[in-house]
PASEBA-1860 file (N, C-alpha, C; in nm, 3 decimals):
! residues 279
1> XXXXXXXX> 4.836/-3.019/3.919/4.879/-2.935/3.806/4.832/-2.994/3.673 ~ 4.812/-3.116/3.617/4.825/-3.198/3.546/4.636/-3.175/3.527 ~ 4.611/-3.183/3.604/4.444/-3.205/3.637/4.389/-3.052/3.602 ~ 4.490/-2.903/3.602/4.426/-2.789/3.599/4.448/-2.803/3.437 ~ 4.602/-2.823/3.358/4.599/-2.834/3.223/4.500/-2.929/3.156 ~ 4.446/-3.011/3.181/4.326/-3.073/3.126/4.234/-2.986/3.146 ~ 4.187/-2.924/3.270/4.057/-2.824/3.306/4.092/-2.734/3.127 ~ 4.241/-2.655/3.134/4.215/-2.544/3.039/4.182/-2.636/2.924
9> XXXXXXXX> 4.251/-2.729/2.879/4.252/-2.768/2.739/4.094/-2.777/2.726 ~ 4.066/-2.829/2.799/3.894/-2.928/2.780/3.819/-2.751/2.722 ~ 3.859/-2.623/2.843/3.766/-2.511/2.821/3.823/-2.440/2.673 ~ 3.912/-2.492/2.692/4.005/-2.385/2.501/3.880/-2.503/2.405 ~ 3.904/-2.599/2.412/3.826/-2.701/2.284/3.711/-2.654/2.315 ~ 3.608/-2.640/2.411/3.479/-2.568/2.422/3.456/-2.458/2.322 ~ 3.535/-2.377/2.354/3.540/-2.235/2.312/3.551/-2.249/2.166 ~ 3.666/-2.327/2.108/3.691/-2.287/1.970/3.555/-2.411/1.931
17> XXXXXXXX> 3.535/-2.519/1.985/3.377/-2.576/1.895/3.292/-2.476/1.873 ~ 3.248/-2.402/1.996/3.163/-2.317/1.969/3.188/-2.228/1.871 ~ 3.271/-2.143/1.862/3.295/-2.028/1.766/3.291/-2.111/1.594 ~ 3.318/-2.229/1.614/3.293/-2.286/1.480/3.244/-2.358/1.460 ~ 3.093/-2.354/1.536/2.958/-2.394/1.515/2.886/-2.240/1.447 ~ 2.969/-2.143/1.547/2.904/-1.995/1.521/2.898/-1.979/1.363 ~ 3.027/-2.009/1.301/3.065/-1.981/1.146/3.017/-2.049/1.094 ~ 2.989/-2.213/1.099/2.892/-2.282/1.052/2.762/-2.243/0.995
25> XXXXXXXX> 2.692/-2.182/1.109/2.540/-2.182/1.093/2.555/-2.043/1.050 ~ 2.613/-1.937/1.016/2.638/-1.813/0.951/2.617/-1.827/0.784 ~ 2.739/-1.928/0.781/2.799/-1.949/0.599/2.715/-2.022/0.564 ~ 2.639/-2.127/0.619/2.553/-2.222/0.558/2.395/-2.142/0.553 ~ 2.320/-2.095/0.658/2.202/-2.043/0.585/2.144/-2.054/0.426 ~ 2.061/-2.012/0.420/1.963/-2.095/0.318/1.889/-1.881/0.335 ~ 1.954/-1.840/0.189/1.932/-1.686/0.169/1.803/-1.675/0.072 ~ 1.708/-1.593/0.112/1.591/-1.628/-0.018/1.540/-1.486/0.004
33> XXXXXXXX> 1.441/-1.457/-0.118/1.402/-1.322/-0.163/1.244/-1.341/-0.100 ~ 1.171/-1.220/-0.059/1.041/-1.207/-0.067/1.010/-1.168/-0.194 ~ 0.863/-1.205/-0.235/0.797/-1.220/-0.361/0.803/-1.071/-0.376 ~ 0.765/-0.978/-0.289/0.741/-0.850/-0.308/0.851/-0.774/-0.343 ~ 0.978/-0.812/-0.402/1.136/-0.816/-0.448/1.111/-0.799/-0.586 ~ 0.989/-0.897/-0.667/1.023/-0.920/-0.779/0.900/-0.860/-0.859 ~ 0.805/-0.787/-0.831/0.649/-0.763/-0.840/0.698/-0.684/-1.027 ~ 0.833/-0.607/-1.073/0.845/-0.587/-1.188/0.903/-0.689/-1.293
41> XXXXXXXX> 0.896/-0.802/-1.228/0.963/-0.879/-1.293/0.849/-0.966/-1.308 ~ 0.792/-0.960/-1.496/0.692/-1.065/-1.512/0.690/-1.174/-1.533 ~ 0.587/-1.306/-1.547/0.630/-1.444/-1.529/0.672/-1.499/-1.427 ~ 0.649/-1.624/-1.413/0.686/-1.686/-1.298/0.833/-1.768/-1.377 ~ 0.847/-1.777/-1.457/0.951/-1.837/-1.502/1.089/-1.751/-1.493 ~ 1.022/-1.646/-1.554/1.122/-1.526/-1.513/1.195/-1.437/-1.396 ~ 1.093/-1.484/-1.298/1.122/-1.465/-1.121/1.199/-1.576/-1.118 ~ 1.163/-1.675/-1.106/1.270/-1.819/-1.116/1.400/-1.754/-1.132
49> XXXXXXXX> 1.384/-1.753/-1.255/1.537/-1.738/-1.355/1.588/-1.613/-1.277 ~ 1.531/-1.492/-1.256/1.654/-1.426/-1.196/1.686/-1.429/-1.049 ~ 1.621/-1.543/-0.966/1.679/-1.563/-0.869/1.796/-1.639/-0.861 ~ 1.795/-1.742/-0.939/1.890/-1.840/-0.938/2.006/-1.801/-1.015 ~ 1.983/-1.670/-1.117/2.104/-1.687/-1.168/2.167/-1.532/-1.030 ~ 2.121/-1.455/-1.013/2.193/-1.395/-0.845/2.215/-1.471/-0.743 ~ 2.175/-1.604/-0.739/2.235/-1.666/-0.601/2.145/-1.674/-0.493 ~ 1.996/-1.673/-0.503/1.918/-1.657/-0.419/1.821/-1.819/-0.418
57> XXXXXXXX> 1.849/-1.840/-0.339/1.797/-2.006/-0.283/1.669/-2.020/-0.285 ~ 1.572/-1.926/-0.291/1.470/-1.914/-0.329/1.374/-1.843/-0.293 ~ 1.223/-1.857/-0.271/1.130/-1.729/-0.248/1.068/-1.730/-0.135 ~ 1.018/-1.656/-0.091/0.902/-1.653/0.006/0.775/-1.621/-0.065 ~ 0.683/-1.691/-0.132/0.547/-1.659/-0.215/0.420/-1.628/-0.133 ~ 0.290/-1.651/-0.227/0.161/-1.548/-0.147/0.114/-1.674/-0.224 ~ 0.013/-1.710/-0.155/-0.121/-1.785/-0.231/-0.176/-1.727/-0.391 ~ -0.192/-1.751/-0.458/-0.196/-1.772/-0.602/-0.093/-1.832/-0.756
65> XXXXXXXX> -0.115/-1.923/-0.815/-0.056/-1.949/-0.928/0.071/-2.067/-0.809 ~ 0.030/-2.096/-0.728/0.174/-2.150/-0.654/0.184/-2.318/-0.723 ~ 0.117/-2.339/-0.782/0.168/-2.528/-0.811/0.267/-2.471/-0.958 ~ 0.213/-2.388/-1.025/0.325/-2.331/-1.169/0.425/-2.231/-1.084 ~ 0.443/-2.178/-0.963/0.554/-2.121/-0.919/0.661/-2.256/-0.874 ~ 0.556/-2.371/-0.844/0.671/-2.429/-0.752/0.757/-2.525/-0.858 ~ 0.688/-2.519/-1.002/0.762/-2.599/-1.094/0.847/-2.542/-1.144 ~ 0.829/-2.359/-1.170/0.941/-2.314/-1.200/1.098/-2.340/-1.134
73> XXXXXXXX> 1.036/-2.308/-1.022/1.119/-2.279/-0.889/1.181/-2.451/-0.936 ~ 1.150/-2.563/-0.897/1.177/-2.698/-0.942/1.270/-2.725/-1.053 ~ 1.281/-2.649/-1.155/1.331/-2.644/-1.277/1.501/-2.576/-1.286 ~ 1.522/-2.533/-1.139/1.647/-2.427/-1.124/1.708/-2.453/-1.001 ~ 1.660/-2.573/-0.920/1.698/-2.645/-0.807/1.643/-2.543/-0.685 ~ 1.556/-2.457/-0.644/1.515/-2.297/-0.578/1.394/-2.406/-0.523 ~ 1.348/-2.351/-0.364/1.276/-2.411/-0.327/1.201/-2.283/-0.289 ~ 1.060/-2.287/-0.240/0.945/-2.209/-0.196/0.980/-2.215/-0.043
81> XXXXXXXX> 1.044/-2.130/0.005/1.054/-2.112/0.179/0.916/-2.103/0.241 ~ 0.817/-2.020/0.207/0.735/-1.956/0.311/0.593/-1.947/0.149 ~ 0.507/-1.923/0.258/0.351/-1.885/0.167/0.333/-1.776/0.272 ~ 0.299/-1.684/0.241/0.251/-1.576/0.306/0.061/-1.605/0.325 ~ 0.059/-1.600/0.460/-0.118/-1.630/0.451/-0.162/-1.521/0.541 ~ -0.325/-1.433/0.534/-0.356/-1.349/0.633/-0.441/-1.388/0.633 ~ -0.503/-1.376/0.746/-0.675/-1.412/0.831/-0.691/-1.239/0.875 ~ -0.837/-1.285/0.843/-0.903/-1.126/0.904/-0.894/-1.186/1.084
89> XXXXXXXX> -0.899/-1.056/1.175/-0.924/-1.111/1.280/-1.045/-1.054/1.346 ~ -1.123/-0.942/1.198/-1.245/-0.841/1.228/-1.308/-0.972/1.206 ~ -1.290/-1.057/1.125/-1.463/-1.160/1.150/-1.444/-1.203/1.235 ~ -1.506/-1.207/1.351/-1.552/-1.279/1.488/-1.491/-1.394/1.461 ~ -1.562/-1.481/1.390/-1.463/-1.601/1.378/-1.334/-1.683/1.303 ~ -1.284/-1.539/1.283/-1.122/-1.547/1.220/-1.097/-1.691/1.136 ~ -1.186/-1.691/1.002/-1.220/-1.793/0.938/-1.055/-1.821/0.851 ~ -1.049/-1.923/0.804/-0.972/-2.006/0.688/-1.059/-1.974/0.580
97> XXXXXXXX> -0.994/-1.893/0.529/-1.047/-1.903/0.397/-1.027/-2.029/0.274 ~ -1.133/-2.071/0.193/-1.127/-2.176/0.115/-0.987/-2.155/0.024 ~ -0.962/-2.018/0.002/-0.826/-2.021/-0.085/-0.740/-2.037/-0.013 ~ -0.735/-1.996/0.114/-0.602/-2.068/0.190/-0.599/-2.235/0.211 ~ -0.726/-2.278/0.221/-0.686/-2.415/0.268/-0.639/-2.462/0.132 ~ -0.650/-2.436/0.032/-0.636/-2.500/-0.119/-0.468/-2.458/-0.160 ~ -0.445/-2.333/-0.090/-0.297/-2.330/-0.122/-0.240/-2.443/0.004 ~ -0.242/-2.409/0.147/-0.233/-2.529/0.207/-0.194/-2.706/0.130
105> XXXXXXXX> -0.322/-2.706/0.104/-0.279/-2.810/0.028/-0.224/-2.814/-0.098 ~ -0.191/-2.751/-0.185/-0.081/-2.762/-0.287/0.032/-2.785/-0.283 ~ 0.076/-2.727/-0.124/0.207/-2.763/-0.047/0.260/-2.837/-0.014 ~ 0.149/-2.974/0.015/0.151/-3.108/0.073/0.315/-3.162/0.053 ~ 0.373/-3.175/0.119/0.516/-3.228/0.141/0.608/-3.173/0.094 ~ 0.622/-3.010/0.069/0.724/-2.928/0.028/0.791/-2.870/0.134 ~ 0.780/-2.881/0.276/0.852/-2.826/0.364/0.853/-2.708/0.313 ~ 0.725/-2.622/0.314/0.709/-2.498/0.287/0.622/-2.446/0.390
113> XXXXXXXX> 0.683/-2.307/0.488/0.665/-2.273/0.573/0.539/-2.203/0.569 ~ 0.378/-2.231/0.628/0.298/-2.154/0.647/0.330/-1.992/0.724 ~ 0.315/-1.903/0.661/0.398/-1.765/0.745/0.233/-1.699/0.723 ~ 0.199/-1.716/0.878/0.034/-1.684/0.868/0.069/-1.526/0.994 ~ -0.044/-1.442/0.965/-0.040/-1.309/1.030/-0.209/-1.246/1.041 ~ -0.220/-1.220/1.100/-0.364/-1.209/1.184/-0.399/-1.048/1.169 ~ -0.471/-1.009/1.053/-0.477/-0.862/1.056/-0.573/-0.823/1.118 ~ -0.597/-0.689/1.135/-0.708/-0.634/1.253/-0.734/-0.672/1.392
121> XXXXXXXX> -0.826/-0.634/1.488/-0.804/-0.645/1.610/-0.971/-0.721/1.732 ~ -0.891/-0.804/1.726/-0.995/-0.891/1.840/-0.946/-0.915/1.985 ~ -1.035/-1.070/2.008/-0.984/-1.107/2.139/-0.858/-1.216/2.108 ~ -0.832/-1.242/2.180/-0.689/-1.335/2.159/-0.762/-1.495/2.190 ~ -0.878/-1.505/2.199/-0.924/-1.599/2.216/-1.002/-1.629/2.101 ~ -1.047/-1.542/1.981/-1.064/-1.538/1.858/-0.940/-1.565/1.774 ~ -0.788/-1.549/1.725/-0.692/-1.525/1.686/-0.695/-1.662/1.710 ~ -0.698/-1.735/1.847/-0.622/-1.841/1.873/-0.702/-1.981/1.806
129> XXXXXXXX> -0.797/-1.943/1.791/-0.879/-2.002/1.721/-0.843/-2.071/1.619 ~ -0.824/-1.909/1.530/-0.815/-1.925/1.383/-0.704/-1.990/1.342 ~ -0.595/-1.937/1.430/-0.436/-2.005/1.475/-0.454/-2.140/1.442 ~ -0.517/-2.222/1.509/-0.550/-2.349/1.591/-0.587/-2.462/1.413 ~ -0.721/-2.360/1.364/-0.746/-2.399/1.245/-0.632/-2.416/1.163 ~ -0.597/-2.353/1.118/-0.470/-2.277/1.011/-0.345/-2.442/1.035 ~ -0.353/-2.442/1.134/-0.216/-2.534/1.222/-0.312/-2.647/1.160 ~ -0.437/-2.688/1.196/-0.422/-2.803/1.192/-0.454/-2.877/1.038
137> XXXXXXXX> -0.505/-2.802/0.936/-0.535/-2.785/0.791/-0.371/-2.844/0.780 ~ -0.265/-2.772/0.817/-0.148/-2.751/0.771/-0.075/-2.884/0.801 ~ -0.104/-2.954/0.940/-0.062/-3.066/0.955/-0.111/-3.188/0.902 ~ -0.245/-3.149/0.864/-0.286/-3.297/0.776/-0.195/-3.259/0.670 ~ -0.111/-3.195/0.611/-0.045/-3.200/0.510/0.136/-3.203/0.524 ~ 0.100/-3.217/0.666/0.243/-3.186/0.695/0.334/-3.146/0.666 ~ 0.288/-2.959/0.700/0.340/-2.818/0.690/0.367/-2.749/0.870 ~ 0.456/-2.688/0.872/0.475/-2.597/0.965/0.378/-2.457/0.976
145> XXXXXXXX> 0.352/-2.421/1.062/0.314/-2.275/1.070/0.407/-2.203/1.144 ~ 0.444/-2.050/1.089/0.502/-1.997/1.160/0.450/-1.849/1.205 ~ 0.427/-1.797/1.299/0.305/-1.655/1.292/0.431/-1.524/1.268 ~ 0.407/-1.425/1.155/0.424/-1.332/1.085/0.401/-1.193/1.201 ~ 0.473/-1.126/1.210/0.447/-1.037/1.287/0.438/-0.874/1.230 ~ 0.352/-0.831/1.231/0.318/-0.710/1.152/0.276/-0.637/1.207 ~ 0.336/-0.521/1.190/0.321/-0.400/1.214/0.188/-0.346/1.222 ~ 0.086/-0.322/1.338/-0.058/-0.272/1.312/-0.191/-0.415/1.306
153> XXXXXXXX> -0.117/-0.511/1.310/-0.191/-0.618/1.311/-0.231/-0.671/1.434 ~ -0.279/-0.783/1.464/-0.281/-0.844/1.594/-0.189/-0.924/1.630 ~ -0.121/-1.002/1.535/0.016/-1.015/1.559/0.087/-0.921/1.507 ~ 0.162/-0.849/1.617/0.217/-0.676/1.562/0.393/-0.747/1.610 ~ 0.354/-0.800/1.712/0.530/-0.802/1.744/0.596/-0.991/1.779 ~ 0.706/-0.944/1.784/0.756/-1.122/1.807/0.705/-1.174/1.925 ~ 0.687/-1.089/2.008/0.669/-1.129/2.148/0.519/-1.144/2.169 ~ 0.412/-1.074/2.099/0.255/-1.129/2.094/0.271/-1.225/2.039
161> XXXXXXXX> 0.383/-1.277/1.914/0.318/-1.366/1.825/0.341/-1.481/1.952 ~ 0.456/-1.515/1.976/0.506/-1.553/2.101/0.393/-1.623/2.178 ~ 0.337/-1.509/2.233/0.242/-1.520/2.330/0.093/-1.564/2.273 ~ 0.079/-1.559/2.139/-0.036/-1.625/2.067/-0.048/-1.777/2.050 ~ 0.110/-1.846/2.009/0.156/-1.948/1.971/0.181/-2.014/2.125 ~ 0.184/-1.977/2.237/0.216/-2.077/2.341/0.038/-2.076/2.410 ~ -0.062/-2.000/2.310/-0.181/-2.023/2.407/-0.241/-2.124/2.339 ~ -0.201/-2.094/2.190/-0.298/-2.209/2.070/-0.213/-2.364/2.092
169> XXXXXXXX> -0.101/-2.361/2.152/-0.023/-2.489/2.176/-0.076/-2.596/2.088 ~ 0.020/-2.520/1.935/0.004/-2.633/1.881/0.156/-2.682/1.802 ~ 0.151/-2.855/1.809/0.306/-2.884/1.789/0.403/-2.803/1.654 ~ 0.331/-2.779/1.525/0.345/-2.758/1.428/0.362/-2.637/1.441 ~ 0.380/-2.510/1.523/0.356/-2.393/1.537/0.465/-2.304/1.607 ~ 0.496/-2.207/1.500/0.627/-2.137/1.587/0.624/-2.024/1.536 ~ 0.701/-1.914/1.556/0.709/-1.766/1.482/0.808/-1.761/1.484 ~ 0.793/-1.601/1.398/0.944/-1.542/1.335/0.967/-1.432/1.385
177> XXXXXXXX> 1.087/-1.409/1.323/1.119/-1.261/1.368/1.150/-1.159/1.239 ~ 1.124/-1.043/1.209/1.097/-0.983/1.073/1.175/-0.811/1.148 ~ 1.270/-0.831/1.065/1.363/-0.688/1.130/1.320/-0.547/1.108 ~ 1.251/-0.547/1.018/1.165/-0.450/0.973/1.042/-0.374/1.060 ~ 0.970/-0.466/1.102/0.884/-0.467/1.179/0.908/-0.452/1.358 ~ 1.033/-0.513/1.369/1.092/-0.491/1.527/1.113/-0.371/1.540 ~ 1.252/-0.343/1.437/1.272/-0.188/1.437/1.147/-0.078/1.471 ~ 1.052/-0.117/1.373/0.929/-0.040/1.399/0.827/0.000/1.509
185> XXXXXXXX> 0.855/-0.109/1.617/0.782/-0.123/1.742/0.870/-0.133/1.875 ~ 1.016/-0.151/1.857/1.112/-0.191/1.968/1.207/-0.103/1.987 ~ 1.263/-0.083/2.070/1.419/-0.038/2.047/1.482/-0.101/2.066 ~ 1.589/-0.116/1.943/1.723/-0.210/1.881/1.758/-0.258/1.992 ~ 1.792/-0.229/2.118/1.833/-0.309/2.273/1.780/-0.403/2.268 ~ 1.638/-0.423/2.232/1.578/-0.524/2.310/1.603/-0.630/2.185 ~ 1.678/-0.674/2.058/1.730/-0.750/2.003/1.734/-0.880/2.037 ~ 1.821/-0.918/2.163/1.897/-0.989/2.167/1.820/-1.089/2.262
193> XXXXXXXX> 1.757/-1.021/2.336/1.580/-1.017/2.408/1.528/-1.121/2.342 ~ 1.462/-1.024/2.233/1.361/-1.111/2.166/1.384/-1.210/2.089 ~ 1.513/-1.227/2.049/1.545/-1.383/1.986/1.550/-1.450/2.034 ~ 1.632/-1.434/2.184/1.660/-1.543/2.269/1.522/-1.590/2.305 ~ 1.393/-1.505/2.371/1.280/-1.600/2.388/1.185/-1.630/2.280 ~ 1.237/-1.602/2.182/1.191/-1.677/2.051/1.273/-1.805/1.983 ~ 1.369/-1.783/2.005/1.489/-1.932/1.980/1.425/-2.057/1.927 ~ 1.388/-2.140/2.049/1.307/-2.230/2.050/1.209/-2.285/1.926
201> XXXXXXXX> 1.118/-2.136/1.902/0.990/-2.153/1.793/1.042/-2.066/1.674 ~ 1.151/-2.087/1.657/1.194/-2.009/1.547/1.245/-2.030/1.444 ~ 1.148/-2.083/1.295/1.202/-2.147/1.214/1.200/-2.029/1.065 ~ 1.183/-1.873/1.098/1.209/-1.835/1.029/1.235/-1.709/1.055 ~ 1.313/-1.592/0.963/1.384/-1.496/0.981/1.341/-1.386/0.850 ~ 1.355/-1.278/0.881/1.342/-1.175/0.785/1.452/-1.074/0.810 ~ 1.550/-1.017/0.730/1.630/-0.894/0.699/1.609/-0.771/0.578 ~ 1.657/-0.680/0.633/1.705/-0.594/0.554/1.803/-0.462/0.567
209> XXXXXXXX> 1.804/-0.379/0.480/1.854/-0.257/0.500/1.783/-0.142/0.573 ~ 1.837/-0.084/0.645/1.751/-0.018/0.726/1.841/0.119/0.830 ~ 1.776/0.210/0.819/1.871/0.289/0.917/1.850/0.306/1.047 ~ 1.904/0.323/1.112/1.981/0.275/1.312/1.871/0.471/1.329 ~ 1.872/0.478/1.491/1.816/0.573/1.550/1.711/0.566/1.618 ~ 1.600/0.646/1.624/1.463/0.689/1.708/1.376/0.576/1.585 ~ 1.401/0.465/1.537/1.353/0.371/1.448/1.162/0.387/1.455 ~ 1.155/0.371/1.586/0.990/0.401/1.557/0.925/0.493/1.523
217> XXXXXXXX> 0.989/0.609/1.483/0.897/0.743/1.433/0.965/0.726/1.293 ~ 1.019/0.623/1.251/1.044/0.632/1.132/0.948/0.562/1.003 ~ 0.947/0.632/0.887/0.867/0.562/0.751/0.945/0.436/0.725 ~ 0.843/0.328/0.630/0.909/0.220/0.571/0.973/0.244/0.482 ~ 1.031/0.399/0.388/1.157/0.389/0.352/1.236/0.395/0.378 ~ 1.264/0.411/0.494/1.395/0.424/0.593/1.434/0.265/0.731 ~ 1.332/0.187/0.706/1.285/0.077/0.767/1.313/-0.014/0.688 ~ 1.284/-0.008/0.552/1.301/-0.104/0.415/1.395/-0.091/0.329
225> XXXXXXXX> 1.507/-0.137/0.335/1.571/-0.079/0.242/1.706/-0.176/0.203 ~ 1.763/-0.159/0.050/1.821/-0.255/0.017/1.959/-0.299/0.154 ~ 1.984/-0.446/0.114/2.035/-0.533/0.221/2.148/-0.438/0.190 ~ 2.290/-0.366/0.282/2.390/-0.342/0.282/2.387/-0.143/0.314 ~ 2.232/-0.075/0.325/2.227/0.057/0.267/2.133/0.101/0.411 ~ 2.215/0.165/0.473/2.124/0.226/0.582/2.217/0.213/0.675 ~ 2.219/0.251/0.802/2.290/0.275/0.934/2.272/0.171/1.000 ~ 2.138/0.100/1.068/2.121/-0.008/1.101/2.235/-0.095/1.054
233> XXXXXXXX> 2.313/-0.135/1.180/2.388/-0.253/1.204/2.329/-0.426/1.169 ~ 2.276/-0.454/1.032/2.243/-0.559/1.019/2.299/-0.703/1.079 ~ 2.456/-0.686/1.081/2.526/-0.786/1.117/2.519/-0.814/1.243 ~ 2.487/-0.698/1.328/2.440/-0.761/1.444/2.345/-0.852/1.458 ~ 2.239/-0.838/1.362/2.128/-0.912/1.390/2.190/-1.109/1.388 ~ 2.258/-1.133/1.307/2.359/-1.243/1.278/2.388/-1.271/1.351 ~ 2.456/-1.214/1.380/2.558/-1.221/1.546/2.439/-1.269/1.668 ~ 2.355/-1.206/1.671/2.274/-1.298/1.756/2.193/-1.378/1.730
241> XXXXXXXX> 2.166/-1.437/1.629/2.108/-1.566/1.574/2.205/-1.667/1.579 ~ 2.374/-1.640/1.559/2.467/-1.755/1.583/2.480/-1.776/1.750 ~ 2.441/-1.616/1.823/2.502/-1.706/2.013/2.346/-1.786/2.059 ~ 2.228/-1.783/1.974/2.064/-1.834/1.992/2.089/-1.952/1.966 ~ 2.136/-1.968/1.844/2.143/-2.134/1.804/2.086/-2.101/1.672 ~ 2.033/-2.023/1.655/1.947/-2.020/1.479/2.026/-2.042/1.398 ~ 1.987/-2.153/1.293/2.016/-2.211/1.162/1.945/-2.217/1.059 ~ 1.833/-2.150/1.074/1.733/-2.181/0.966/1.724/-2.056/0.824
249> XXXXXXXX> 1.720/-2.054/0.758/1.621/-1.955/0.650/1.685/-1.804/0.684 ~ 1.726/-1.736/0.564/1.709/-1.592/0.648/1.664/-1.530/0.506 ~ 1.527/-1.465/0.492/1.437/-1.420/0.407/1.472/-1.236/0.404 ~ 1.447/-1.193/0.285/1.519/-1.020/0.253/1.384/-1.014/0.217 ~ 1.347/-0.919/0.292/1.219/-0.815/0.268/1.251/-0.725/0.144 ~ 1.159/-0.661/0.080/1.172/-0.571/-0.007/1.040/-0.547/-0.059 ~ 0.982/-0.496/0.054/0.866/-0.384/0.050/0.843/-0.254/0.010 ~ 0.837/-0.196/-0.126/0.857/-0.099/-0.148/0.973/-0.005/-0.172
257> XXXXXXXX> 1.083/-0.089/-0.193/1.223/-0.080/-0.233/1.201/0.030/-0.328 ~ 1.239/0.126/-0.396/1.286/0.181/-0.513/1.388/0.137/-0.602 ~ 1.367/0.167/-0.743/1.407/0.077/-0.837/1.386/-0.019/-0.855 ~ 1.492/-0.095/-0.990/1.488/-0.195/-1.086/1.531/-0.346/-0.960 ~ 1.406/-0.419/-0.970/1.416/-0.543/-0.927/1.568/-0.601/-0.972 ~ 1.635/-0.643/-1.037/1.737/-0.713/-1.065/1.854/-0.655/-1.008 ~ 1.847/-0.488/-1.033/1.956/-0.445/-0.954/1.936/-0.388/-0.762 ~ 1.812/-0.390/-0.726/1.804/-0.440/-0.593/1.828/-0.568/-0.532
265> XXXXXXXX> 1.781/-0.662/-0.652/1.791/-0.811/-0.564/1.978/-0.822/-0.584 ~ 2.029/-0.797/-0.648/2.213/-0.792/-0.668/2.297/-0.739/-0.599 ~ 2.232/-0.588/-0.564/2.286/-0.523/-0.416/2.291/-0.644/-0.311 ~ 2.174/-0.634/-0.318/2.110/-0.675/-0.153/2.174/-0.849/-0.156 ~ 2.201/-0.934/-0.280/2.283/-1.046/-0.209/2.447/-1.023/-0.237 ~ 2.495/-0.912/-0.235/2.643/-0.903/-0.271/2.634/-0.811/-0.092 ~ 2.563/-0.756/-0.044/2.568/-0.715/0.097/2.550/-0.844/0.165 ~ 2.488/-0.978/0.119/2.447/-1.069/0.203/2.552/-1.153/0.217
273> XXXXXXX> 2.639/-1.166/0.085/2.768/-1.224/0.068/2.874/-1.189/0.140 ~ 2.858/-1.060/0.146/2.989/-0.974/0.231/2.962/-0.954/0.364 ~ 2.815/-1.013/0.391/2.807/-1.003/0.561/2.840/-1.151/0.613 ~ 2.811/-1.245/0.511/2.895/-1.383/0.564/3.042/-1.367/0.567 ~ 3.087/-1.308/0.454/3.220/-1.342/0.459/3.312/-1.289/0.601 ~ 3.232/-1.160/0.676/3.266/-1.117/0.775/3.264/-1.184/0.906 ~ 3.206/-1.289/0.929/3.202/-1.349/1.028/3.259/-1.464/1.027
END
């Protein structure tokens, strides 16, 4: 008898660690804007400034002007999450471009996530290539890569990128998952799917607003849309990044949003606020 009340106690303390590991890695995340959030908002000083004073931890940027983005960003305690990088994958040999390796290296020890995406359509033995390059530019500087999954590209879904990143096997190398883009190619079921065999290589995340249904015959205004505004059950997506194990980054798309930058980026972290506080 004595021996079964230890069995429960030991499984009750299981249970409640877990559930408050779950809340842990929920409330703590690290919330940041894509650059394409702020495209009316001029200056880099001025992107700075109105991230930090809404509460946004910082950006996801694009190759150009990035050593004066990252001082802004420096100046307001906001760090640079991600560089957005694309390789053609129409040139045969799915080159590095000289401006990527030069943003590459500007990065040199910022724990700033290479978020590389492979447009147009080859062999996967071309892609992996370029992959291979990209990774290893990135590690003499010791940067991560993470592969971008886009809609119409050659990395189109989590599960190619997936399958790109375990052929180029390289240590520095993992993908994301971008909700926008799933919606666009998956049905919402397969969610829980594709995180779990992405878990592992998954050091970064994308959300937004978005509405629930027949998602793939749908436009990116109904795909994109401010964090808290659409049918799409966002919080689910949460919910299964806390039973995965994910702790990392969770990045707000805002591709073509309508309206005033300041009052989209304010929505969208007062929905981000109120989806932590829910869990």
């Amino acid at each position: 008898m004595q021996t079964q009340i230890c069995r429960l106690l030991c499984a009750i303390t299981v249970l409640v660690s877990a559930a408050s590991a779950e809340e842990t890695h929920s409330k703590s995340r690290a919330f940041f804007a894509f650059d394409n959030g702020l495209r009316q908002t001029d200056g880099l000083e001025e992107k700075a400034a109105l991230l930090a004073e809404l509460g946004y931890d910082g950006i996801a940027w694009r190759p150009g002007k990035t050593v004066e983005m990252l001082a802004a960003l420096d100046r307001r305690g906001l760090k640079m999450f991600a560089t957005y990088v694309t390789l053609s994958a129409d040139d045969e040999a799915c080159r590095v471009p000289p401006g990527v390796v030069r943003e590459i290296q500007a990065l040199k020890g910022r724990d700033t996530i290479v978020w590389l995406t492979i447009g147009g359509k080859t062999s996967d033995e071309v892609v992996v290539e370029g992959i291979r390059r990209v990774c290893g530019v990135a590690e003499e500087n010791g940067l991560q890569v993470a592969l971008y999954p886009h809609n119409g590209y050659h990395t189109d879904t989590t599960a190619k990128a997936l399958e790109l990143a375990q052929k180029a096997d390289r240590p520095n190398l993992g993908v994301s998952f971008n909700l926008c883009h799933f919606l666009k190619q998956n049905d919402a079921s397969q969610l829980e799917e594709t995180l779990r065999a992405a878990a592992d290589k998954l050091p970064l995340v994308s959300i937004n607003g978005a509405d629930g249904g027949e998602t793939r015959r749908m436009g990116w205004d109904r795909l994109i849309r401010r964090l808290g505004e659409g049918s799409y059950d966002v919080a689910q997506v949460l919910r299964v990044l806390d039973r995965v194990g994910y702790t990392g980054p969770i990045g707000l798309q805002c591709f073509n949003v309508k309206g005033n930058d300041r009052e989209n980026l304010r929505k969208s972290i007062e929905a981000w606020n109120a989806l932590r506080s829910q869990e």
